[in-house]
DRENKOL-714692 format. One line per field, with one value per residue (C-alpha): residue number from 1; x, y, z. Coordinates in steps of 0.1 Angstrom, whole numbers, padded with zeros to 4 digits, always signed. Example, Ala and Ser with C-alpha at 12.3 -4.5 7.8 and 13.67 -1.06 7.14 Angstrom:
num 1, 2
px +0123, +0137
py -0045, -0011
pz +0078, +0071
//
This chain:
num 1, 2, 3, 4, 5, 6, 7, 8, 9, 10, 11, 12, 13, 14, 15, 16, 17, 18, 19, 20, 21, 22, 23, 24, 25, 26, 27, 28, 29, 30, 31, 32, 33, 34, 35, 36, 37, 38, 39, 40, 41, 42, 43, 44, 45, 46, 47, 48, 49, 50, 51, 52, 53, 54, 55, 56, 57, 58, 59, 60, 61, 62, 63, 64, 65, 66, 67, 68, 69, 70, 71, 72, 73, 74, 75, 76, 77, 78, 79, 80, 81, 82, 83, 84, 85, 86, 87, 88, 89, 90, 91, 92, 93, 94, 95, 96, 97, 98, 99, 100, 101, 102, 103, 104, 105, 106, 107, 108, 109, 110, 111, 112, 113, 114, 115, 116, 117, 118, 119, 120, 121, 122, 123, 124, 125, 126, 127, 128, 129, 130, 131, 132, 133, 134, 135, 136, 137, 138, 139, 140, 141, 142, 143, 144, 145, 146, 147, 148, 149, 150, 151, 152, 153, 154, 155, 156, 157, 158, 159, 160, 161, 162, 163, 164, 165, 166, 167, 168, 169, 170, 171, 172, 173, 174, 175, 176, 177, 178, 179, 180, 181, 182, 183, 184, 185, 186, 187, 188, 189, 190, 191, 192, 193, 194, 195
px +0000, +0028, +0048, +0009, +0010, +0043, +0037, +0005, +0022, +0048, +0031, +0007, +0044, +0051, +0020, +0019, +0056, +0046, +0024, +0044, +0049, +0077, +0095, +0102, +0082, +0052, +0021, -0007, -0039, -0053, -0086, -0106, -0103, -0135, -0169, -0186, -0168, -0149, -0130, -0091, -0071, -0034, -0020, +0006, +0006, -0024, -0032, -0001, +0014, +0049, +0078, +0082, +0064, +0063, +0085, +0093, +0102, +0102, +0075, +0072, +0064, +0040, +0032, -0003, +0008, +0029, -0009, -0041, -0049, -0077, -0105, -0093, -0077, -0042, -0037, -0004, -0001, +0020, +0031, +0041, +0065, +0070, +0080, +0073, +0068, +0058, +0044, +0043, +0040, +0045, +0027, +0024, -0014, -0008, -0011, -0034, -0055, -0089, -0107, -0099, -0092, -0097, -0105, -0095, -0108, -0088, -0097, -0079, -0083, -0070, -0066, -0057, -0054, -0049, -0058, -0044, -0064, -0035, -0050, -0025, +0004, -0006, -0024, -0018, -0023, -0029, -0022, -0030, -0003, +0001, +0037, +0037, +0016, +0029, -0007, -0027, -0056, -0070, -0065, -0080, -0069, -0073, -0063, -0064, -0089, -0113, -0107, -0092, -0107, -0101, -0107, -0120, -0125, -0114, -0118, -0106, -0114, -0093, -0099, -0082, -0093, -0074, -0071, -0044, -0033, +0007, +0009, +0029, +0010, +0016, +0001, +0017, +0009, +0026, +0022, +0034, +0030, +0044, +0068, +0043, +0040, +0005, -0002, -0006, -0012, -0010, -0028, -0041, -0062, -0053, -0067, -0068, -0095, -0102, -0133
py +0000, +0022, +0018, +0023, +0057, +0067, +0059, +0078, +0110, +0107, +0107, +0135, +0156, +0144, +0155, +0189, +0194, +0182, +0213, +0238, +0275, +0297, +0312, +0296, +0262, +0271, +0252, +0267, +0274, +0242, +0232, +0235, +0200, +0205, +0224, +0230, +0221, +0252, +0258, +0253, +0279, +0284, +0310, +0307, +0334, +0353, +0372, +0381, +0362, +0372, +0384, +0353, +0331, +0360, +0376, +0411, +0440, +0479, +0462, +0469, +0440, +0462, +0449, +0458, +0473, +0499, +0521, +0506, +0502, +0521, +0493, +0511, +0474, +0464, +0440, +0429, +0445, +0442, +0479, +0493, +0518, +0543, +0539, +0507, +0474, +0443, +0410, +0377, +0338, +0311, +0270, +0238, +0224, +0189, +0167, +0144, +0175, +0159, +0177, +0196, +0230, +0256, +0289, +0307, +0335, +0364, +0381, +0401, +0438, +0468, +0500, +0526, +0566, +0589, +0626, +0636, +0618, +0610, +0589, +0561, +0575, +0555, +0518, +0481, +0457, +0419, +0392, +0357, +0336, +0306, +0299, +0268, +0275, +0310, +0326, +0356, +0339, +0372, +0396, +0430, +0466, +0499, +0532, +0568, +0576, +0558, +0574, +0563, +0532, +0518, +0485, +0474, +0438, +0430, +0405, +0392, +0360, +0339, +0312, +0288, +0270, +0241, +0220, +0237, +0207, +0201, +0233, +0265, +0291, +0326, +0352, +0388, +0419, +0456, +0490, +0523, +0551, +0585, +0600, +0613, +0601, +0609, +0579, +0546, +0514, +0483, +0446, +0419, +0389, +0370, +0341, +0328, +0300, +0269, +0285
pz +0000, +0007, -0022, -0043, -0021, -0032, -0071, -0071, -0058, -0078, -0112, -0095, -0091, -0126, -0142, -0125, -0140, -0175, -0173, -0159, -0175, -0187, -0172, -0135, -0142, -0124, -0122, -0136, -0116, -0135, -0123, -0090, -0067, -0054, -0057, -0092, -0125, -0135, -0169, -0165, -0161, -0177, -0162, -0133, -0102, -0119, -0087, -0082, -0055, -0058, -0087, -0101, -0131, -0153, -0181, -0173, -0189, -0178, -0150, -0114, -0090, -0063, -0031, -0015, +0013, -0004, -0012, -0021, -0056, -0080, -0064, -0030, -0020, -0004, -0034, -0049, -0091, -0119, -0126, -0160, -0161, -0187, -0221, -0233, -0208, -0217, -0191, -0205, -0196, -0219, -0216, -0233, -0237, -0232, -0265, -0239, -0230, -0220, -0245, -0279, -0276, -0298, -0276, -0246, -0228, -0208, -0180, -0156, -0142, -0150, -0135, -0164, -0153, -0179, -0166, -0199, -0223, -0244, -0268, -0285, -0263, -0233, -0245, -0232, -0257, -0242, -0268, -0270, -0301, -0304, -0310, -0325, -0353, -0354, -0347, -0331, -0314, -0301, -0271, -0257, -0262, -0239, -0246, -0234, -0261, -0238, -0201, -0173, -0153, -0123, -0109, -0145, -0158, -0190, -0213, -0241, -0264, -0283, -0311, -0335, -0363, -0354, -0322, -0298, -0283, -0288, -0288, -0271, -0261, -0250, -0231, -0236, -0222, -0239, -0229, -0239, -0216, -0220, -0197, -0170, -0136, -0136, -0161, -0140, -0156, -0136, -0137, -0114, -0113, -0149, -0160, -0189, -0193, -0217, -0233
//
C-alpha cells in the first residue's frame, strides 16, 4: 500500500511538472479540486502572489501594502513603467489535453489613469499567439482615447481554427505610456480559461 501511495504522488508531481509555465516552471492554476466544475485555467501566479512566473520587462512587481490600488484594496499589481513594458507567460497544452481545444478567454483587471487623455500614447495591448503554429488567437486593447478606469474587468477571447493541443502558447501583455507620472497602468487577477 505504501509503495501504491508513493507511485501515485509521484506521477501526480510528474503530471503537475509536464504542465508547468515559462518562465520559472510554475504550475498553472489548473482546475478546482472541489466544488462546481470550472474551466481550466493556464496561467501561473495570476493574482499576483509574488515576482516570479512571469517575463518582465520595464514592469514593477508592487506589493499591497505599499498604497491601495484604484479598487481602494491592499492587493499585490503588476506595474508598468513608462516607455514601453511588456508581461508575458508562456505553456504547453498537453497533446493528452482531456478535450480539444480551440479557444480561450482572458480576463484580468485593469486599473488605467490617464488625466491627460493621451490617446494612443498611453495603451496596453494583451495578446494571446500561439507559437507553434505562429498565430494571433485574439487579445484586448485599452487606450487613453477611452478614459481612465479603475478596478475594470477586461476581457478578451481567443480562437483557433485548429485544435491547440501540442501546442505552445503565450500570453503577452505591452504598454506604452508617456513620460508622466500621472499615467498609472497596472494589472491583477489574470486568468486565462479553456473556453
Amino acid at each position: 500500500m505504501k509503495r501504491f501511495l508513493l507511485i501515485a504522488i509521484a506521477a501526480l508531481f510528474a503530471a503537475t511538472a509536464a504542465f508547468a509555465n515559462d518562465p520559472g516552471g510554475c504550475p498553472p492554476v489548473g482546475a478546482p479540486l472541489i466544488g462546481p466544475a470550472q474551466p481550466y485555467d493556464f496561467t501561473a501566479n495570476g493574482l499576483p502572489n509574488g515576482d516570479s512566473c512571469w517575463y518582465k520587462t520595464n514592469i514593477t512587481y508592487f506589493y499591497g501594502y505599499q498604497a491601495p490600488d484604484a479598487c481602494g484594496y491592499s492587493r499585490d499589481r503588476w506595474v508598468f513603467n513608462a516607455g514601453t513594458a511588456t508581461l508575458s507567460q508562456r505553456f504547453y497544452v498537453p497533446s493528452d489535453y482531456p478535450t480539444a481545444l480551440t479557444g480561450m478567454k482572458l480576463i484580468y483587471i485593469l486599473d488605467f489613469t490617464d488625466p491627460t487623455n493621451n490617446g494612443n500614447d498611453n495603451a496596453i495591448t494583451a495578446d494571446i499567439t500561439d507559437l507553434t503554429a505562429g498565430r494571433w488567437l485574439g487579445g484586448n486593447f485599452y487606450s487613453g482615447w477611452s478614459g481612465s478606469v479603475g478596478c475594470s474587468q477586461r476581457i478578451g477571447f481567443a480562437s483557433s481554427p485548429t485544435d491547440l493541443r501540442g501546442h505552445y502558447i503565450e500570453l503577452k501583455f505591452t504598454t506604452r505610456k508617456a513620460n508622466n507620472t500621472a499615467v498609472q497602468i497596472n494589472v491583477k487577477y489574470v486568468d486565462l480559461l479553456a473556453n
